[in-house]
C-alpha positions in Angstrom: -40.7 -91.9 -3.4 -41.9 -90.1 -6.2 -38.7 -89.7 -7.7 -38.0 -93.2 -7.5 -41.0 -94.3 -9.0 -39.9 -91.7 -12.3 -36.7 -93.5 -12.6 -38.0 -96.8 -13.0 -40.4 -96.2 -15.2 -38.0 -94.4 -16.9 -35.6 -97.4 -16.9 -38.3 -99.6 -18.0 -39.6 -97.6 -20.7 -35.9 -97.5 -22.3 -36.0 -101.1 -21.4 -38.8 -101.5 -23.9 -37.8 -99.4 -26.6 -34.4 -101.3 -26.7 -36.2 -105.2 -27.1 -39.0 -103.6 -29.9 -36.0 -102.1 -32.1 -35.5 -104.5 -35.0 -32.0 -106.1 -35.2 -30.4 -105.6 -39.1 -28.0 -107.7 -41.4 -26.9 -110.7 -42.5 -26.9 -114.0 -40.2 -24.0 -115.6 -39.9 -23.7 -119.0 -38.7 -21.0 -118.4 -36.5 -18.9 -121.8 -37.4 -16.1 -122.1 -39.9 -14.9 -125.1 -41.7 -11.2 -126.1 -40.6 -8.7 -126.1 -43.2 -6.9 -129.4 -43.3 -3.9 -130.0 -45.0 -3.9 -131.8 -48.4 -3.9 -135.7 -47.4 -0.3 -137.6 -48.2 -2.1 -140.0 -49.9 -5.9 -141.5 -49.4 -6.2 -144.4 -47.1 -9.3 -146.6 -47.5 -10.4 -148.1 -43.7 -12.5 -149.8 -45.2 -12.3 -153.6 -43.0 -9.4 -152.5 -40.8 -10.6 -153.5 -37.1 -10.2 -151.0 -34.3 -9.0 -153.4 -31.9 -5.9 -154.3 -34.3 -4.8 -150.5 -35.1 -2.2 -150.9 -31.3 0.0 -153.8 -31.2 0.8 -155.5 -27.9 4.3 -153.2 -27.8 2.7 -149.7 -28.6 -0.3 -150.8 -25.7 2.5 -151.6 -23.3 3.9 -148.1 -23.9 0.5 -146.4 -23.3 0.4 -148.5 -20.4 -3.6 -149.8 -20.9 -5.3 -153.6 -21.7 -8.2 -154.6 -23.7 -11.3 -153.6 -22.3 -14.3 -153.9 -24.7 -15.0 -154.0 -28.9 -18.3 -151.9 -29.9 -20.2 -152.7 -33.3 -20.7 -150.2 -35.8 -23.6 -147.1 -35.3 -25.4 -145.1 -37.8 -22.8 -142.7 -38.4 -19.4 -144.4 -36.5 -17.5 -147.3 -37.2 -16.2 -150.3 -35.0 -14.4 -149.3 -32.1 -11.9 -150.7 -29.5 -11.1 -149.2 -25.8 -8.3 -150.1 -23.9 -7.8 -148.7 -20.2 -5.7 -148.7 -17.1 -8.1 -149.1 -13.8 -8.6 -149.6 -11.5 -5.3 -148.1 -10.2 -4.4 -144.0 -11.0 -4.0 -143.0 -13.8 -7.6 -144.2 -14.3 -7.4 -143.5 -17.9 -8.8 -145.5 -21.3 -8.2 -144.8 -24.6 -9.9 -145.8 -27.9 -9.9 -146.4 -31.8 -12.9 -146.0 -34.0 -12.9 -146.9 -37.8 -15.3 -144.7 -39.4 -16.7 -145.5 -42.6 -20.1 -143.7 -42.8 -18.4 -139.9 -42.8 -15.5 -138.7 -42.1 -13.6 -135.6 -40.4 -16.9 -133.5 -41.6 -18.9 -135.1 -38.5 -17.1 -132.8 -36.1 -17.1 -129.8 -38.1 -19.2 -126.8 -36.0 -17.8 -128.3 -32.4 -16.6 -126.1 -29.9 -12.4 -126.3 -29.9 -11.9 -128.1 -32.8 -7.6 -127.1 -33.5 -6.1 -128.4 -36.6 -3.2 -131.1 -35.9 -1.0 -133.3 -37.9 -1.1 -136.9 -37.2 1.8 -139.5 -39.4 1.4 -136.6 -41.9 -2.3 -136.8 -42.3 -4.5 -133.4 -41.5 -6.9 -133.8 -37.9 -8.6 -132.2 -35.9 -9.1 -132.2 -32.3 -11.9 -131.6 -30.4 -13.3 -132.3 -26.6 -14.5 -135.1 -25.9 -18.2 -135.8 -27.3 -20.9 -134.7 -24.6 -18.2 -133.0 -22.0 -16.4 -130.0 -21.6 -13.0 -131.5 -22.5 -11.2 -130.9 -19.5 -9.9 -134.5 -19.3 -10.3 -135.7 -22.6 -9.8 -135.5 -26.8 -10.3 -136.6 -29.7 -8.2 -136.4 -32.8 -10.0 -137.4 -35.9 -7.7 -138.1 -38.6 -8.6 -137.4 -42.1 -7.7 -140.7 -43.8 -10.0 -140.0 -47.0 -12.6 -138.7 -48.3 -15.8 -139.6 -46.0 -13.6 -141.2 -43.9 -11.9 -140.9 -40.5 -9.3 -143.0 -37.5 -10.8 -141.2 -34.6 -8.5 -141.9 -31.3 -9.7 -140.6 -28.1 -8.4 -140.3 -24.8 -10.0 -140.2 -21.4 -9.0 -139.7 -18.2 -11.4 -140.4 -15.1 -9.0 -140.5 -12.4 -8.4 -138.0 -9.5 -4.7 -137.9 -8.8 -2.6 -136.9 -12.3 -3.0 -133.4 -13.1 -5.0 -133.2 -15.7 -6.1 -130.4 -18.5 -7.2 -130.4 -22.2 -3.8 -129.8 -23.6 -2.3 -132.9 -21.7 -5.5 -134.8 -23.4 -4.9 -134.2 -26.5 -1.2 -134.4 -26.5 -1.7 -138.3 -24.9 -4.6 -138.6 -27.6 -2.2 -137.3 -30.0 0.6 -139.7 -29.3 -2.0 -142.8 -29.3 -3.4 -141.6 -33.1 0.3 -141.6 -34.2 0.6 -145.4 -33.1 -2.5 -146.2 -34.4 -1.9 -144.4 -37.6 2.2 -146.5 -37.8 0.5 -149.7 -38.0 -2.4 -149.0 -40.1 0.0 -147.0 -42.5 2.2 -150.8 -42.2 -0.5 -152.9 -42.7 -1.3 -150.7 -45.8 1.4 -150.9 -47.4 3.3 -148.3 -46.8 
């Protein structure tokens, strides 16, 4: 018993050398900025509504109706969500416009990957609050301070479903999105 009562005070007297030692260097803040390709051109979405950015064809394709128009927030635009339920896939998809800040909002998220969307620089990152596992969000770096976000989501039980898949679907949504805005634009 004696022996026993050596070792862990022993044990616990290393224990409390090791938290008093001071820790050393420089802190680092552990996030990096994304480098985004240069921008094709700078896109003002300035007035463009969300819930105009898929035509009728492109939301047949995705396979998903109108389901709801939000107003602007502090720091996010208008936004439109379209969705396919209550049938499998269970799945929605949306379209923000934002004005007040672009792809530096999502900047220090966990995931973010660099993608190209109609030749624009984005990044994609899970989806905000969750562990991305059904969803993603590309934001698409339109111009300075500004941003088309596209997100997908899926909420169903039956389609396999992973982050990659999310993203590849958000992916393909942001380039539709992206075709008519780039249209209505002129170009």
């Amino acid at each position: 018993m004696t022996t026993t009562r050596l070792l862990l005070a022993a044990v616990g007297a290393l224990l409390c050398v090791a938290c008093s030692n001071a820790v050393t260097g420089t802190p680092t803040s552990g996030t990096s900025v994304p480098q985004l390709p240069p921008r094709p051109r700078e896109v003002r979405v300035n007035g463009v509504d969300p819930c105009k950015t898929l035509t009728s064809v492109q939301l047949r394709s995705l396979g998903v109706r109108f389901y709801s128009a939000d107003p602007p927030t502090a720091t996010l635009g208008p936004s439109c969500d379209w969705n396919h339920s209550p049938d499998e896939p269970i799945e929605s998809y949306t379209v923000d416009i934002n004005t007040r800040g672009g792809v530096e909002l999502v900047f220090g998220q966990p995931r973010v990957a660099v993608v190209e969307v109609a030749g624009f620089g984005a990044l994609s990152t899970p989806g905000r609050y969750s562990s991305g596992e059904h969803e993603c969000i590309i934001n698409v770096d339109v111009s300075s301070g500004q941003a088309v976000q596209v997100g997908y989501f899926y909420n169903g039980s039956t389609v396999p479903m992973n982050h990659e898949i999310a993203c590849q679907k958000a992916r393909n949504a942001a380039e539709l999105a992206m075709q008519t805005i780039l249209a209505r634009a002129g170009g």
